[in-house]
C-alpha positions as CSV (number, residue, x, y, z in Angstrom):
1,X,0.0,0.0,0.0
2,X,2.8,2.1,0.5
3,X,4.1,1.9,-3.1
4,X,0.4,2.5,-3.9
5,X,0.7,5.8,-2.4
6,X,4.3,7.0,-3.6
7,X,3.2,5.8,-7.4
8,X,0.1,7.3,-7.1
9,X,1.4,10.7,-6.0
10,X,4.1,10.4,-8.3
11,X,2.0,10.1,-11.6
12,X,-0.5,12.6,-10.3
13,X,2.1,15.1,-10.5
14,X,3.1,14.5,-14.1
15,X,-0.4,14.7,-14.8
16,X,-0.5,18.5,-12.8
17,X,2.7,19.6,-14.9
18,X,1.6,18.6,-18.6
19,X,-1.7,20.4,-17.9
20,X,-1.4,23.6,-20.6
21,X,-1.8,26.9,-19.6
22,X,-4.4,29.3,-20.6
23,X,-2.2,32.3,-19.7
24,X,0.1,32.4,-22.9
25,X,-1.4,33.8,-26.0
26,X,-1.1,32.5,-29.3
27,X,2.1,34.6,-30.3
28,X,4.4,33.1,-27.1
29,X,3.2,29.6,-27.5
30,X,3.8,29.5,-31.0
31,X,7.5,30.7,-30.0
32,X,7.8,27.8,-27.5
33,X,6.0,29.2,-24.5
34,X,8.2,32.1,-24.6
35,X,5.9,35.2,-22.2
36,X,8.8,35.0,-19.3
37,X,11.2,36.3,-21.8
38,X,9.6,38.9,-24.4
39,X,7.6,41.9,-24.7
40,X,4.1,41.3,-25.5
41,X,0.3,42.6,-24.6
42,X,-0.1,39.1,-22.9
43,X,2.6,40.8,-20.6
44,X,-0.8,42.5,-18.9
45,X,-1.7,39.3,-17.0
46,X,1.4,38.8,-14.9
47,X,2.8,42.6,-15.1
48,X,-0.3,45.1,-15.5
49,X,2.5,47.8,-14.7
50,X,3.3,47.1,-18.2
51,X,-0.9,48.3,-19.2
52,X,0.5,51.6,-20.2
53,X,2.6,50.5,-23.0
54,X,-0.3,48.5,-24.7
55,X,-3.5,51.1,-24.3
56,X,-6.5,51.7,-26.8
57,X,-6.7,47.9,-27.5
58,X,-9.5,45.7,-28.5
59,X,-8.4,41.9,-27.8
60,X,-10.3,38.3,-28.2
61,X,-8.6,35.6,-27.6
62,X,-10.6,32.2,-28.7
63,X,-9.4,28.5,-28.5
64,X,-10.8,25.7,-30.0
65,X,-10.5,23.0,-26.9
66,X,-13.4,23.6,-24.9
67,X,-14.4,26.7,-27.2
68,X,-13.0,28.8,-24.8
69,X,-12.3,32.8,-25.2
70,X,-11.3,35.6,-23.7
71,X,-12.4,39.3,-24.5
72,X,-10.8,42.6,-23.3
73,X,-10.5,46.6,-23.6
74,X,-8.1,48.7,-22.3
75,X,-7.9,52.6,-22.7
76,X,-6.1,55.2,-21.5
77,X,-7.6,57.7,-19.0
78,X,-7.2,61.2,-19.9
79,X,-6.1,62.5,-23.4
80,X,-2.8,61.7,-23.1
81,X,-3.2,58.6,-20.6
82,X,-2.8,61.2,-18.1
83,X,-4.6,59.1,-15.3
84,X,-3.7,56.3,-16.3
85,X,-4.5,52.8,-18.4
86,X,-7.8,50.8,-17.6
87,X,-8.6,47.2,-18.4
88,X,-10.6,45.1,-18.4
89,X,-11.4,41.4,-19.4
90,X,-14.2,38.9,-19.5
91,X,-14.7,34.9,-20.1
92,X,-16.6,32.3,-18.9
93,X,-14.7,30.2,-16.3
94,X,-11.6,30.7,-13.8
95,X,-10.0,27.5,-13.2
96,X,-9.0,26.7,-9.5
97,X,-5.6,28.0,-7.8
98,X,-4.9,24.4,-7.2
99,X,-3.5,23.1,-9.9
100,X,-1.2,20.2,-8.5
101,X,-3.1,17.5,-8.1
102,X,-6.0,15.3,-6.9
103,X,-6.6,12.1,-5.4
104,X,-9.7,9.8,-6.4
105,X,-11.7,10.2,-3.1
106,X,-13.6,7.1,-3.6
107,X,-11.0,4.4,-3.5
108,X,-9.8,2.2,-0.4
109,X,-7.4,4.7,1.0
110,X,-8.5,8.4,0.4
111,X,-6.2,11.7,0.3
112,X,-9.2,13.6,1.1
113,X,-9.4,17.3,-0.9
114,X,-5.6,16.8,-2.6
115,X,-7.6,18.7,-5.1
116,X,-10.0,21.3,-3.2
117,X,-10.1,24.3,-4.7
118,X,-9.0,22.9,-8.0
119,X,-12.5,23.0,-10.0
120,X,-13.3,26.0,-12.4
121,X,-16.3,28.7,-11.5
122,X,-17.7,30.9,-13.3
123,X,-15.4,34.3,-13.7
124,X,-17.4,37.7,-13.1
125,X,-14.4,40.3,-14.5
126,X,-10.8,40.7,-14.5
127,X,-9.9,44.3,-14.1
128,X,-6.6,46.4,-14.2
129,X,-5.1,49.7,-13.8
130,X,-1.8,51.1,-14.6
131,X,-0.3,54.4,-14.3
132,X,3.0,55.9,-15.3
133,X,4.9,57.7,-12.3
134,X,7.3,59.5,-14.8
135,X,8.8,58.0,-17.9
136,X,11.0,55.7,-16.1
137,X,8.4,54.1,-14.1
138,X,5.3,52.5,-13.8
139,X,3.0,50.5,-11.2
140,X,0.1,48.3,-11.8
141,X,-2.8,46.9,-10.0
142,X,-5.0,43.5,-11.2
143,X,-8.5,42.3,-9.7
144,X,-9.8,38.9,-10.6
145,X,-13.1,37.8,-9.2
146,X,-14.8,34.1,-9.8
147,X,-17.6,32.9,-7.6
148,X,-21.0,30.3,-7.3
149,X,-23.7,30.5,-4.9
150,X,-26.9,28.2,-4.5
151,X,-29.3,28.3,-2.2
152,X,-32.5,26.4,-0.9
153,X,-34.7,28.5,1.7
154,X,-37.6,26.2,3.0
155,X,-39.7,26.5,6.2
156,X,-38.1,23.4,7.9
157,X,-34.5,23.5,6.0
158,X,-32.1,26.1,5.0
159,X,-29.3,24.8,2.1
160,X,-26.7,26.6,0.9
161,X,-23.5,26.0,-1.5
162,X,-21.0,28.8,-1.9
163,X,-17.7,29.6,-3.4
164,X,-15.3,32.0,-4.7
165,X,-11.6,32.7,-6.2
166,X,-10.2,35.9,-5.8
167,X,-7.1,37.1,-7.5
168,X,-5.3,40.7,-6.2
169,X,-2.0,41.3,-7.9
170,X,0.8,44.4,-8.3
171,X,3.5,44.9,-10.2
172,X,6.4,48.1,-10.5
173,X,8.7,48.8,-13.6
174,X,11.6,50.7,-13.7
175,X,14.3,51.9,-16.0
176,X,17.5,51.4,-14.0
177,X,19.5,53.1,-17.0
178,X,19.5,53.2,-21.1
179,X,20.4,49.6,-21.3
180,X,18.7,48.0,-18.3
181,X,14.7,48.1,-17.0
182,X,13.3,45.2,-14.8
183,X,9.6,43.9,-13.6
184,X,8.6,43.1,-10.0
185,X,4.9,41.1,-9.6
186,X,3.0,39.7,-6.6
187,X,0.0,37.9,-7.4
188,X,-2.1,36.2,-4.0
189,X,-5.7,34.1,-4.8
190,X,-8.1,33.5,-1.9
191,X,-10.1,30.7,-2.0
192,X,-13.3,29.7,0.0
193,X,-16.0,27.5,0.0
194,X,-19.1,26.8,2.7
195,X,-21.4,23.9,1.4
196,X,-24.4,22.4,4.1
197,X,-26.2,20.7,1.4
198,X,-27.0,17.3,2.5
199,X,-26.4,15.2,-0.6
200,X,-23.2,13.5,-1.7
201,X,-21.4,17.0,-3.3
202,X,-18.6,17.2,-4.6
203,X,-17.7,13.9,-4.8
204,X,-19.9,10.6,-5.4
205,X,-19.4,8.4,-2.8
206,X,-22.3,8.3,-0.7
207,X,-21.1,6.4,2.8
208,X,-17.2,7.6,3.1
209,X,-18.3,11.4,2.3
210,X,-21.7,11.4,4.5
211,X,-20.9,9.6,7.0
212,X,-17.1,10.8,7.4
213,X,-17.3,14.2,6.7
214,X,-20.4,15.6,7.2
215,X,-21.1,20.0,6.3
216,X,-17.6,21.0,4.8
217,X,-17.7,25.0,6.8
218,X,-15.8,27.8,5.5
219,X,-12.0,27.2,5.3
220,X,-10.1,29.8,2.7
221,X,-7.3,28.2,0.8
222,X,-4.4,30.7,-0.4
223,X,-2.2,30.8,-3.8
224,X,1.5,33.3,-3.5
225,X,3.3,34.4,-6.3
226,X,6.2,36.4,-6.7
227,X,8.3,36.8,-9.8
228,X,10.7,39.0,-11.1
229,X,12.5,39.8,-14.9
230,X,15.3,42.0,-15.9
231,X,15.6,43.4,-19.7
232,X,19.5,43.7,-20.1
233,X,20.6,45.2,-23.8
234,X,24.3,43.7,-23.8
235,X,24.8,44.0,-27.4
236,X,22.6,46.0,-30.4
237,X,22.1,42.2,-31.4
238,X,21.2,40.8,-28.0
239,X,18.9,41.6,-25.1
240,X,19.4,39.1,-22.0
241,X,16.4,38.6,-19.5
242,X,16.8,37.0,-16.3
243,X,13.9,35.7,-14.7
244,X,12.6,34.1,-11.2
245,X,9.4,32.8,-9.6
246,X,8.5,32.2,-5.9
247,X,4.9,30.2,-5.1
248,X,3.3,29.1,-1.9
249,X,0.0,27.7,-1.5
250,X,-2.3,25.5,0.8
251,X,-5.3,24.1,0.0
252,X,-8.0,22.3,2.3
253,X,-11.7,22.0,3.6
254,X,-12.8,22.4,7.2
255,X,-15.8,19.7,8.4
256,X,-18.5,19.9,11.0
257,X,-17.5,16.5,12.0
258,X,-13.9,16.8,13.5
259,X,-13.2,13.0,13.3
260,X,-13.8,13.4,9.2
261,X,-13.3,10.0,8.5
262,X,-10.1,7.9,8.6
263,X,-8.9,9.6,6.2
264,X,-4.5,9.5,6.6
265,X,-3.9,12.3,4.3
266,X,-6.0,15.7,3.9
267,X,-5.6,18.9,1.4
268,X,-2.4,20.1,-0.4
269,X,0.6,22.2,0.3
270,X,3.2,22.9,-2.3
271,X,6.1,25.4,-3.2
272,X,7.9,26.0,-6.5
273,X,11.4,28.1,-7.2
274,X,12.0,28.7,-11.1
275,X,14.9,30.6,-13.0
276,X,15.3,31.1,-16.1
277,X,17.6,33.7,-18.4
278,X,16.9,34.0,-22.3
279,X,19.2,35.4,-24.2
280,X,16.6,37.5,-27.3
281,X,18.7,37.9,-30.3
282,X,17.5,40.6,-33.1
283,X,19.4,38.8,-36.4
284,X,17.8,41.4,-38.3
285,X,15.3,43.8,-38.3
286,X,13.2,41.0,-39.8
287,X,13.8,37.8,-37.5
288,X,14.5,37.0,-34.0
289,X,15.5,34.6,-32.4
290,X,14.9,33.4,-28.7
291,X,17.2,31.2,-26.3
292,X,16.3,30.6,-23.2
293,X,17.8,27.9,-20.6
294,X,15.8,27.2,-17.0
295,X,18.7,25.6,-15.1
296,X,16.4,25.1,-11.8
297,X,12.9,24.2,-11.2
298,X,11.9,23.1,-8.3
299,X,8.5,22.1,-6.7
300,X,7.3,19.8,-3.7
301,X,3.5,19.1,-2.9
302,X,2.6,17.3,0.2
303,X,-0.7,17.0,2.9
304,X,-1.5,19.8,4.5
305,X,-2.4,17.9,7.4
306,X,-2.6,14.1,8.6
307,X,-5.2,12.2,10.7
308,X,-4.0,12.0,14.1
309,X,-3.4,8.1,13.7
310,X,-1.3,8.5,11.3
311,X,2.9,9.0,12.1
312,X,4.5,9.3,9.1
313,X,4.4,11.7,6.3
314,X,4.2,11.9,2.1
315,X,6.0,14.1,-0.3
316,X,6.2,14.4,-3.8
317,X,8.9,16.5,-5.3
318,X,9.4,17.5,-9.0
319,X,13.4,19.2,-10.8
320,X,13.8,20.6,-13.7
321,X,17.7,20.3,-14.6
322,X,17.6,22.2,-17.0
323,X,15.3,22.7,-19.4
324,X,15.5,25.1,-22.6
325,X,13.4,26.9,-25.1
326,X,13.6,27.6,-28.4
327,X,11.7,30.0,-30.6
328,X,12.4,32.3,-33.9
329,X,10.0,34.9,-35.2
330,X,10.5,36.1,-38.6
331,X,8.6,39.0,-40.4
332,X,8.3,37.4,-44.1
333,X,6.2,39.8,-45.6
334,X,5.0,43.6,-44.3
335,X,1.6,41.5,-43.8
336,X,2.8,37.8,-42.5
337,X,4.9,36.3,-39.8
338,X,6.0,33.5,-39.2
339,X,6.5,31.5,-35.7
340,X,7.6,28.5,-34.5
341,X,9.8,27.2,-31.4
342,X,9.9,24.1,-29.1
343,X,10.8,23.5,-25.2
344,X,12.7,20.3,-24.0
345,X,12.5,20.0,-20.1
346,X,14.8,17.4,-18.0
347,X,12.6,16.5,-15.4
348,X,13.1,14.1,-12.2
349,X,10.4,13.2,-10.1
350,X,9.7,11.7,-7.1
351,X,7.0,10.1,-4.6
352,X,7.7,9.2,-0.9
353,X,6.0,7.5,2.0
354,X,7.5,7.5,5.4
355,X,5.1,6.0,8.1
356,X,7.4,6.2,10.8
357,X,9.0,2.5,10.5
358,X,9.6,1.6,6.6
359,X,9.9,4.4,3.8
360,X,8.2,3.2,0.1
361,X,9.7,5.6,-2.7
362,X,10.1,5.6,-6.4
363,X,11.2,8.1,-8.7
364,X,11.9,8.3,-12.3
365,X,12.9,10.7,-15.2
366,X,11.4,12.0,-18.2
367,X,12.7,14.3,-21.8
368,X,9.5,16.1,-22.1
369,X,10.1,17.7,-26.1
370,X,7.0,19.8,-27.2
371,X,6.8,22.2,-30.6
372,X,4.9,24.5,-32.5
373,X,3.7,26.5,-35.5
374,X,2.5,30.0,-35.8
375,X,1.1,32.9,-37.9
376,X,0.5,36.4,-37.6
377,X,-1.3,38.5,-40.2
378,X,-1.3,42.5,-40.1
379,X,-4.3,43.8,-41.7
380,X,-4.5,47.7,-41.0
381,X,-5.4,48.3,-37.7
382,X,-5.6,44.5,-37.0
383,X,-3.4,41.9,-35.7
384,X,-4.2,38.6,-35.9
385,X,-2.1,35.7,-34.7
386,X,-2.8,31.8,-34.8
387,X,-1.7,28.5,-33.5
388,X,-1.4,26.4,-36.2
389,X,-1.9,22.5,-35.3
390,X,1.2,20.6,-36.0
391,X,0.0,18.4,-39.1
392,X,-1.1,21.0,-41.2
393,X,2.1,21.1,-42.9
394,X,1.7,17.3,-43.8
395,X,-2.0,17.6,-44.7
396,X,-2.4,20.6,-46.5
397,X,-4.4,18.5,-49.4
398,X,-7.2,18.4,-47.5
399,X,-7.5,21.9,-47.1
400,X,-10.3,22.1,-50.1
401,X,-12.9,19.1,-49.2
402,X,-12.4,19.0,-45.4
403,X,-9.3,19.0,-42.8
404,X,-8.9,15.7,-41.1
405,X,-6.8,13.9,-38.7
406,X,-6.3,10.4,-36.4
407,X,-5.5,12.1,-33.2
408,X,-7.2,13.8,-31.0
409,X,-11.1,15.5,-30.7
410,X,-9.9,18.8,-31.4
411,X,-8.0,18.4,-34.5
412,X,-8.4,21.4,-37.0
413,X,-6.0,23.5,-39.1
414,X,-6.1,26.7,-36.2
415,X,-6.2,25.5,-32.7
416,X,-6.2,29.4,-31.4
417,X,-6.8,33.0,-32.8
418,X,-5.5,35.9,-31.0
419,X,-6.9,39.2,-32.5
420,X,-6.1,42.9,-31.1
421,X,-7.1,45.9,-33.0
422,X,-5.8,49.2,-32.0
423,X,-7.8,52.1,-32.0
């Protein structure tokens, strides 16, 4: 059982890192994931001190999986942006904070809530501000709101189910000098949830959750972030941008009942440390190449607390050593770009039991390799760039009576359009 537990937590965490992420637009992830290390309005998100530099825009950004899109504004305040740089953003869901893992509740041996706070609600707004101090400096400000409620209001019974995600975040830009400017950014999520509803929510499993459990009460969750860039110009060729990320988060849920089962392991904690430096090399005012290498990555997940009967303790930890990216953007025609760029990650993990007497471990390695394809079209006032699915190249025939592929449910010519117009 104790192997059970180490493999278990060890494959759950490969299944957390592969997950993609819906903050990198089309442009960056055509480039190989490249929005640590470049310039761009997707910049917003993580630095909305940068907001000033990319005012008066219109923005959708639409994916195929899951037809899911995003839709934004921002626009300076004041004739000159003055007061400032509003924005502000809307789209259907927020996924949860926790996105390390989760354990199947239902099985013989439960790691109750590894994944609370993990599921998506509906998003209300994302909002930012950002105001030049002087022209060497900047600040920015970023509000992110996603919540449910339900409620059932009888004579005899009062129900209720209620939950939210809220994102605050900051960020400062200065010029140090001509050649050197850097980005600070804090970003902290609350999570909550109170749920009395008496049926077996969220999981199906009628006699552990009932009985064990009982009314989950109000017990916030928390998300950290802290990251930090430097934009170094070294040469006229080459810029150099240093980066590092600092993340802290706890996850769990709170029960009416104390005992809550006999459950050994409940909720989620976990850190992660990244660097990475890119080296963004102009080859001409046409094509650029960039080079990044992330020689440490680092991130451990374990319970955030154990049953009382149980001694020992379980960790999972993940290294990245290193891992690199690749990506090349060249300017074919006034009206055409073209993208494309790849990541390789060397990645050790590992899952560990220690019950106080005998430890159960195993660990393994992986070569993760991903790439990718990309066009951007300049149309007037419009920009329009796409992610192009891999097998277009080798399928372009079918272009005329119907794209098709083998793999995959979501397998058409453009996997995702990112559009801004600037007015």
């Amino acid at each position: 059982m104790k192997r059970f537990f180490a493999i278990t937590l060890a494959a759950i965490m490969i299944a957390a890192v592969a997950a993609p992420s819906m903050a990198t637009e089309s442009r960056l992830q055509a480039m190989g994931g490249v929005g640590k290390y470049v310039e761009d309005d997707a910049n917003i998100f993580d630095w909305p001190a940068t907001l000033p530099s990319y005012a008066n825009l219109f923005s959708a950004d639409i994916m195929v999986d899951d037809h899911w899109a995003m839709y934004g504004l921002t626009k300076s305040i004041g004739e000159y942006g003055d007061y400032g740089t509003f924005g502000i953003f809307f789209t259907d869901e927020m996924d949860g904070p926790n996105d390390y893992y989760g354990m199947d509740p239902c099985g013989d041996e439960m790691w109750s809530n590894g994944s609370a706070f993990s599921s998506w609600l509906h998003s209300k707004w994302m909002l930012m501000y950002g105001y030049e101090i002087d022209e060497n400096m900047s600040i920015g400000l970023k509000f992110i709101r996603a919540s449910e409620s339900m409620t059932f209001d009888y004579d005899t019974l009062a129900l209720e189910d209620k939950r939210a995600y809220t994102t605050i975040g900051a960020s400062f830009r200065m010029e140090a000098n001509e050649d050197m400017y850097f980005d600070i950014g804090f970003d902290y999520t609350m999570a909550s949830r109170t749920d009395n509803l008496d049926y077996d929510y969220p999981f199906p499993c009628d006699d552990i959750y009932e009985e064990a459990c009982g009314e989950i009460t109000d017990d916030p969750g928390y998300d950290m972030n802290f990251r930090g860039r430097v934009f170094y110009t070294w040469t006229d060729m080459i810029t150099l941008v240093p980066y590092v990320g600092f993340r802290m988060s706890e996850f769990n849920y709170a029960y009416e009942d104390e005992d809550c089962g006999d459950m050994a392991m409940m909720g989620m904690k976990g850190m992660q440390f990244d660097l990475g430096i890119a080296a963004n090399m102009m080859v001409n005012e046409d094509n650029m190449i960039v080079f990044a290498i992330e020689p440490f990555k680092y991130t451990k997940m374990e319970p955030s607390e154990y049953h009382e009967d149980f001694d020992g303790e379980m960790t999972g930890t993940e290294r990245v050593l290193p891992g690199f990216v690749l990506g090349l953007e060249s300017d074919v025609r006034d009206w055409l770009t073209v993208r494309t760029g790849c990541t390789k990650m060397l990645t050790t993990m590992k899952g560990e039991e220690d019950d106080g007497e005998e430890v159960a471990e195993v660990s393994w390695t992986d070569t993760d390799f991903e790439w990718y394809l990309g066009l951007g079209f300049h149309v007037g006032d419009f920009t329009i760039d796409c992610l192009i699915d891999r097998e277009v190249p080798f399928m372009m025939g079918y272009w005329l009576t119907g794209y098709g592929s083998y793999e995959g449910e979501y397998d058409t010519p453009i996997y995702r359009i990112s559009t801004i117009y600037s007015f």
